[in-house]
C-alpha positions as a Markdown table, in Angstrom:
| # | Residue | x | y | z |
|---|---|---|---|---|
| 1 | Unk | 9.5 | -5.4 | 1.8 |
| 2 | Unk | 10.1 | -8.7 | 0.2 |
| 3 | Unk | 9.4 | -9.7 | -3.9 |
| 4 | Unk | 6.9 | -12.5 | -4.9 |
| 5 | Unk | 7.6 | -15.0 | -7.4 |
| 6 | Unk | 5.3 | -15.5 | -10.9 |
| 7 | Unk | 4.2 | -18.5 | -9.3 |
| 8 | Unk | 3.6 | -17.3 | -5.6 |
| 9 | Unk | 1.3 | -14.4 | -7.3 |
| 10 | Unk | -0.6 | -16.6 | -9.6 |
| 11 | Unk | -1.6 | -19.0 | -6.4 |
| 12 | Unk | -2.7 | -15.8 | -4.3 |
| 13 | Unk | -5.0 | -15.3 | -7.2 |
| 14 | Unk | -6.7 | -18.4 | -7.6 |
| 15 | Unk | -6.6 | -18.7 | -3.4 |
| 16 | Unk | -8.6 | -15.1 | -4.0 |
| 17 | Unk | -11.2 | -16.6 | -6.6 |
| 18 | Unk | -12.0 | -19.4 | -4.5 |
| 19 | Unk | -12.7 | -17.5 | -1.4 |
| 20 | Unk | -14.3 | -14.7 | -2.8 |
| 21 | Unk | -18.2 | -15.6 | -1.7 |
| 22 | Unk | -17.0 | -16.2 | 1.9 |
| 23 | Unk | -18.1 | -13.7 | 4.9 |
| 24 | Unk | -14.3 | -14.1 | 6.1 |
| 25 | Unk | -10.9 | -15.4 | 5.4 |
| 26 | Unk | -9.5 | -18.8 | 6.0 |
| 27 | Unk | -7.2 | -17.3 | 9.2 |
| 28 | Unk | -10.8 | -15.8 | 10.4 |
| 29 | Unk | -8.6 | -12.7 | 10.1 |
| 30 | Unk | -10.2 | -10.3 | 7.5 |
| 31 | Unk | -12.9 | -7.8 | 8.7 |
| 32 | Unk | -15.4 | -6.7 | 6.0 |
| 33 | Unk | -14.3 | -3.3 | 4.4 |
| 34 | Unk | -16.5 | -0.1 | 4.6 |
| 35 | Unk | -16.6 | 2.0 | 0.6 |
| 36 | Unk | -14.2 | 4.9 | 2.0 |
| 37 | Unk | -13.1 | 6.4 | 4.9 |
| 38 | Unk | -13.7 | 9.8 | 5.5 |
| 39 | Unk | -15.8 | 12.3 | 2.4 |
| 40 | Unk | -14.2 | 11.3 | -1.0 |
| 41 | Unk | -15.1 | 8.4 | -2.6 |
| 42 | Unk | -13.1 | 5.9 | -4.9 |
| 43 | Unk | -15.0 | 6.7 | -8.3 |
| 44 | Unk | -14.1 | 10.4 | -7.4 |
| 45 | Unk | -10.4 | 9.6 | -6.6 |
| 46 | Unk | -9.7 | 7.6 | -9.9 |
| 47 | Unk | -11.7 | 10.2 | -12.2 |
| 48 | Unk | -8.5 | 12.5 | -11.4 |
| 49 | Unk | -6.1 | 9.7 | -12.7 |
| 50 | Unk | -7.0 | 8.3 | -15.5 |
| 51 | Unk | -3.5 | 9.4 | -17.6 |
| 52 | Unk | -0.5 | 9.5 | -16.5 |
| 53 | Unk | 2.4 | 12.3 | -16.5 |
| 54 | Unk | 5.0 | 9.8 | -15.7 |
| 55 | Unk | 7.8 | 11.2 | -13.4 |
| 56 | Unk | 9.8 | 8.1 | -12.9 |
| 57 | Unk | 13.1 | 7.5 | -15.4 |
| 58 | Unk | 11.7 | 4.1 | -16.4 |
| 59 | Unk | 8.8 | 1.9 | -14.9 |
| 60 | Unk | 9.0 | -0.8 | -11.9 |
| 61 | Unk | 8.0 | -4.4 | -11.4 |
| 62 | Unk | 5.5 | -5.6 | -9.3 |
| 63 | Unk | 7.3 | -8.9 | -8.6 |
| 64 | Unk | 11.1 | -9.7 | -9.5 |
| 65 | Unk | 9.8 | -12.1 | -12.6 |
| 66 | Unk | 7.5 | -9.7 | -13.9 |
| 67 | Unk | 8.8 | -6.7 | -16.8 |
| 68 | Unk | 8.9 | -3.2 | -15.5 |
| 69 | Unk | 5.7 | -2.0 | -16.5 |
| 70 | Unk | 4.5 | 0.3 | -13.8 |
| 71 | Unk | 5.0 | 3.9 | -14.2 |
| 72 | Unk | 4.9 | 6.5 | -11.2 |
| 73 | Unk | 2.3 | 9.5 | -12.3 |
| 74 | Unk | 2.9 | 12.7 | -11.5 |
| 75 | Unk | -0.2 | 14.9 | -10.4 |
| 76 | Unk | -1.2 | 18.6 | -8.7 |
| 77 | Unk | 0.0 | 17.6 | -5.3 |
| 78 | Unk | 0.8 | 14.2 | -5.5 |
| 79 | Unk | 2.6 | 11.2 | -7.1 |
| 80 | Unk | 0.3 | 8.1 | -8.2 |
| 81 | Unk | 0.8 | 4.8 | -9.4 |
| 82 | Unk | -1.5 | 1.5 | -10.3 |
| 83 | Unk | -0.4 | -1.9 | -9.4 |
| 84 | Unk | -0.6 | -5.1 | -7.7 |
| 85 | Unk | -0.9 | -5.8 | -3.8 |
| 86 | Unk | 1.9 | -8.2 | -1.9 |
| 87 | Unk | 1.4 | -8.1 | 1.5 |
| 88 | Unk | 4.0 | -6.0 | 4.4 |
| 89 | Unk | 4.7 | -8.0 | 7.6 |
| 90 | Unk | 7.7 | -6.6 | 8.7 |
| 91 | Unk | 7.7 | -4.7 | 12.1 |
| 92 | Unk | 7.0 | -5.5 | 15.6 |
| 93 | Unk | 6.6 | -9.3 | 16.1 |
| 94 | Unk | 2.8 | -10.4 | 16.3 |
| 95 | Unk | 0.6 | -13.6 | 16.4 |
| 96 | Unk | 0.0 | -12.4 | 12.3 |
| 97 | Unk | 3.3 | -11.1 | 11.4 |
| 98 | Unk | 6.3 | -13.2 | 12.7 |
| 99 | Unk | 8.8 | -16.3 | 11.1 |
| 100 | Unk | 6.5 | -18.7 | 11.2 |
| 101 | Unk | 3.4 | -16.7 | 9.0 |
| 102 | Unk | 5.5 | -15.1 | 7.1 |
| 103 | Unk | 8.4 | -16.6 | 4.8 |
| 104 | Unk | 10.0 | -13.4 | 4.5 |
| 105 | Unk | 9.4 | -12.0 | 7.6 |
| 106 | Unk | 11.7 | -8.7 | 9.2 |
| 107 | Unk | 11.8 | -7.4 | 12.8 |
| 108 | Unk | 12.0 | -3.9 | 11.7 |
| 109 | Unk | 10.5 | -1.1 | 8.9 |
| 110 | Unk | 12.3 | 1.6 | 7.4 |
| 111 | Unk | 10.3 | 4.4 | 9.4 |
| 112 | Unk | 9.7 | 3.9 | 13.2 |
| 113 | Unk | 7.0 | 4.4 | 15.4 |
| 114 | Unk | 7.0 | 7.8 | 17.8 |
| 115 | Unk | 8.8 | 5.9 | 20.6 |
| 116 | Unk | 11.1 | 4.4 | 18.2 |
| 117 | Unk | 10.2 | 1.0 | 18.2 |
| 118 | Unk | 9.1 | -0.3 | 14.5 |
| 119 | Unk | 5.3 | -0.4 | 12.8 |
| 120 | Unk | 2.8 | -3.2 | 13.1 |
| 121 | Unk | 2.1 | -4.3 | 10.1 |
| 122 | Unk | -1.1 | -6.4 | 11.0 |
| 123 | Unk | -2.9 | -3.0 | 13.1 |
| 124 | Unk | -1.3 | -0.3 | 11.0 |
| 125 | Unk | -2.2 | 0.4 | 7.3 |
| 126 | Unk | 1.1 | 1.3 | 6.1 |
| 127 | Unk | 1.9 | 1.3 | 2.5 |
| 128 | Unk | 5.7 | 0.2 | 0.7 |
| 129 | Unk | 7.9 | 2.4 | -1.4 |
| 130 | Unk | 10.8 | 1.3 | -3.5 |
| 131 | Unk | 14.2 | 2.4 | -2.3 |
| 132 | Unk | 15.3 | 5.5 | -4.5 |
| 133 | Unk | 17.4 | 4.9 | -7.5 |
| 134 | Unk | 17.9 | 5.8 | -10.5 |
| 135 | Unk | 14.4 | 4.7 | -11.4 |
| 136 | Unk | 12.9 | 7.6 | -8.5 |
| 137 | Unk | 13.6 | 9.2 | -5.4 |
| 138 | Unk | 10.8 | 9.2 | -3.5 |
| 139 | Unk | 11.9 | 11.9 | -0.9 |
| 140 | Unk | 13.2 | 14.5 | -3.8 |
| 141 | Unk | 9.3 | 14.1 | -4.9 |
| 142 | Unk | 7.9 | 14.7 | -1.7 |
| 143 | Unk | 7.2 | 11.5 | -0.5 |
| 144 | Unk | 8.6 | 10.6 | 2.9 |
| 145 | Unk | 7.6 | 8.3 | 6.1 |
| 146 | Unk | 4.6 | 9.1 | 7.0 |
| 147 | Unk | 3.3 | 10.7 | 4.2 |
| 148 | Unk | -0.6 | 9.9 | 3.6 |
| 149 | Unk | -1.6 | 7.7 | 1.0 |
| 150 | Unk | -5.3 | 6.7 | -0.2 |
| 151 | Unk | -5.4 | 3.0 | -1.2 |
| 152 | Unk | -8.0 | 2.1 | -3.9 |
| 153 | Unk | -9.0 | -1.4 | -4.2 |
| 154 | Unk | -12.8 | -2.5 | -5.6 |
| 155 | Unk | -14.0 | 0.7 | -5.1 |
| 156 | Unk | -13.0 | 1.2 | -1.1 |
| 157 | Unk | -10.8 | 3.6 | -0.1 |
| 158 | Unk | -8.2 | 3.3 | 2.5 |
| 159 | Unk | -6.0 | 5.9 | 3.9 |
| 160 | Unk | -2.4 | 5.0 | 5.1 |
| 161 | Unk | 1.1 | 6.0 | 5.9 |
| 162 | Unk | 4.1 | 5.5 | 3.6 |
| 163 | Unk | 5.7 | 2.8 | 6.3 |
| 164 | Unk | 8.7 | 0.9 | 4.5 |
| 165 | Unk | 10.9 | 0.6 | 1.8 |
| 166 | Unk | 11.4 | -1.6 | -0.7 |
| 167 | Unk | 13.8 | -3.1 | -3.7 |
| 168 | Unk | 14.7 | -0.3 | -5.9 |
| 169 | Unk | 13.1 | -1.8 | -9.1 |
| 170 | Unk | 9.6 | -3.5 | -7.4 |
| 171 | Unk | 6.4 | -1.6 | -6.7 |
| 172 | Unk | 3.3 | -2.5 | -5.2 |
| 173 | Unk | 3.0 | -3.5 | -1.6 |
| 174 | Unk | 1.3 | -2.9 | 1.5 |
| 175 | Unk | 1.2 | -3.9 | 5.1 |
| 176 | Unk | -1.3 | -6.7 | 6.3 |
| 177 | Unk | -3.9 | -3.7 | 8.1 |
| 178 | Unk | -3.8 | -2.0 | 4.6 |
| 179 | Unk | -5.3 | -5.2 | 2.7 |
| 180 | Unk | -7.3 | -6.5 | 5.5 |
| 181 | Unk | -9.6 | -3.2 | 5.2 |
| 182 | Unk | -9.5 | -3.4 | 1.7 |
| 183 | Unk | -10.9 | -6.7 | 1.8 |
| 184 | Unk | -7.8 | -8.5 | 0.2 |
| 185 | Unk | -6.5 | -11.7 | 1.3 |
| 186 | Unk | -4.3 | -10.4 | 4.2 |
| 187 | Unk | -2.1 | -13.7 | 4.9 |
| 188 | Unk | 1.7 | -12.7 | 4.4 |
| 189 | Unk | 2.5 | -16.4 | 2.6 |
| 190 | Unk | -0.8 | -16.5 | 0.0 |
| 191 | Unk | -2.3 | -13.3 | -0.2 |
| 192 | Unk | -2.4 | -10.1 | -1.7 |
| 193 | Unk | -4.2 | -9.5 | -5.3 |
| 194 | Unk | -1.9 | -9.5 | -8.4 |
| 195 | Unk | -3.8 | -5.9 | -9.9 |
| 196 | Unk | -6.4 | -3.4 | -9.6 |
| 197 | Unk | -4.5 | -1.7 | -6.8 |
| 198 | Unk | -4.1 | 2.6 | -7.0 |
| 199 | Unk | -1.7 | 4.3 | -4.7 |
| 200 | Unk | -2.3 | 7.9 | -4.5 |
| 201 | Unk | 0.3 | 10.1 | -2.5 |
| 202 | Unk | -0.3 | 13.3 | -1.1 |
| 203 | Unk | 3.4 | 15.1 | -1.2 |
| 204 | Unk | 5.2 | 16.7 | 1.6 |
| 205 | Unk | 2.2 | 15.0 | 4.2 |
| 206 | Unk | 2.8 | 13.8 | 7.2 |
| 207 | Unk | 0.8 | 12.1 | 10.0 |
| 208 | Unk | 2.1 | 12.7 | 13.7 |
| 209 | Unk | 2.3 | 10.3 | 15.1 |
| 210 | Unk | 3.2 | 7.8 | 12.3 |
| 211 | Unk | 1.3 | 5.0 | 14.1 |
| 212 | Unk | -2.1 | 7.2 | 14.5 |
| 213 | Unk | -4.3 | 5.8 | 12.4 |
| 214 | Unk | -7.0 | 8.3 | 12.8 |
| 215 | Unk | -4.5 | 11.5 | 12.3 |
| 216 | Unk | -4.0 | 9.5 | 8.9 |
| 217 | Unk | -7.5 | 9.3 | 8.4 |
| 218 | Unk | -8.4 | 13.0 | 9.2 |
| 219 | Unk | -5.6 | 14.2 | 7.1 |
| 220 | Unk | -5.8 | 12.2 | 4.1 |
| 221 | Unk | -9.3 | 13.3 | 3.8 |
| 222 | Unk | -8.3 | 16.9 | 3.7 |
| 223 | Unk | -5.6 | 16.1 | 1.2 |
| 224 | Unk | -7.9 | 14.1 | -1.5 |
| 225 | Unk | -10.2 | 16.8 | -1.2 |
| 226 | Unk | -7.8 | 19.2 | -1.9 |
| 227 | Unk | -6.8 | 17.2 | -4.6 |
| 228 | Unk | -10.1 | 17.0 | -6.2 |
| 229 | Unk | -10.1 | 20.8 | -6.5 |
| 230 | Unk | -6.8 | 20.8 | -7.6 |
| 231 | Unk | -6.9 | 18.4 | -11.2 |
């Protein structure tokens, strides 16, 4: 995970506004995004968290400029949070994620694939955590790689695995696959969305293998409907 600048947020904003109407990215990379995957929708998912019981010792940023103002929620069988979207392309070196696409661009994530070699950020949705600290410990709360996570973003669901870490005080990112099906901006340099964004994740989950999307998929749906029932 790497932090975005004020100004590096603010231009993947207006890049967002000016290429909303379009059918397709500038790259010709993004693929239009379905409402939800799998059986629970969006409006469902936020109607469960609407308040927050804030388990976090203190709140994070979403960029290192920004004040800490993000929260992580506690609910029934998950931890939650709402913020922005900076784009993951760390992993396996691809024609989307590599040096030259990416300014801050790393050949590895914190949790590997099941023959060891890292995630692909631009094939895998794979969402960010920050490093724990004093601020949380993401693994004393349940959370750990490959833990299942529903992305909301404009009313589409996306499922995903926790794939990285991050700095310990900066929430709020996700690999390139993650915003591509959320229809966000997926280029590493520009993109993103500076809000709107709610992370919901399912504790003490975990997709096998990592890099199976669809495991994540038919999982994650069991888990948000179980955590419909449950708050």
């Amino acid at each position: 995970m790497r932090s975005r600048t004020l100004t590096l947020t603010a231009a993947a904003g207006a890049a967002l506004l000016a290429t909303a109407a379009l059918p397709s990215y500038a790259a010709g990379t993004a693929r239009p995004a379905s409402t939800k995957e799998g059986s629970v929708s969006a409006a469902d998912l936020l109607a469960k968290v609407t308040s927050c019981s804030q388990l976090s010792n203190g709140k994070y940023r979403t960029d290192e400029e920004t004040s800490a103002s993000i929260p992580v929620c506690g609910k029934n069988g998950a931890v939650f949070w709402k913020a922005d979207l900076d784009i993951d392309c760390d992993g396996q070196r691809t024609s989307k994620c590599n040096e030259n696409t990416d300014p801050w661009y790393q050949d590895d994530t914190a949790f590997h694939q099941s023959n060891g070699r890292p995630l692909k950020a631009d094939s895998l949705p794979y969402v960010v955590v920050p490093s724990s600290s004093g601020i949380w410990n993401h693994s004393g709360a349940g959370i750990r790689g490959g833990g299942v996570v529903a992305v909301i973003y404009n009313n589409k669901v996306q499922y995903a695995v926790v794939g990285d870490t991050g700095p310990s005080k900066i929430i709020g990112e996700a690999s390139y696959a993650t915003a591509q099906a959320l229809g966000i901006d997926p280029d590493p340099a520009s993109g993103g969305t500076d809000s709107g964004v709610t992370y919901i994740l399912f504790k003490n989950s975990q997709v096998s293998p990592i890099e199976s999307h669809g495991a994540a998929v038919s999982l994650g749906d069991q888990l948000a409907r179980q955590f419909i029932r449950d708050n």
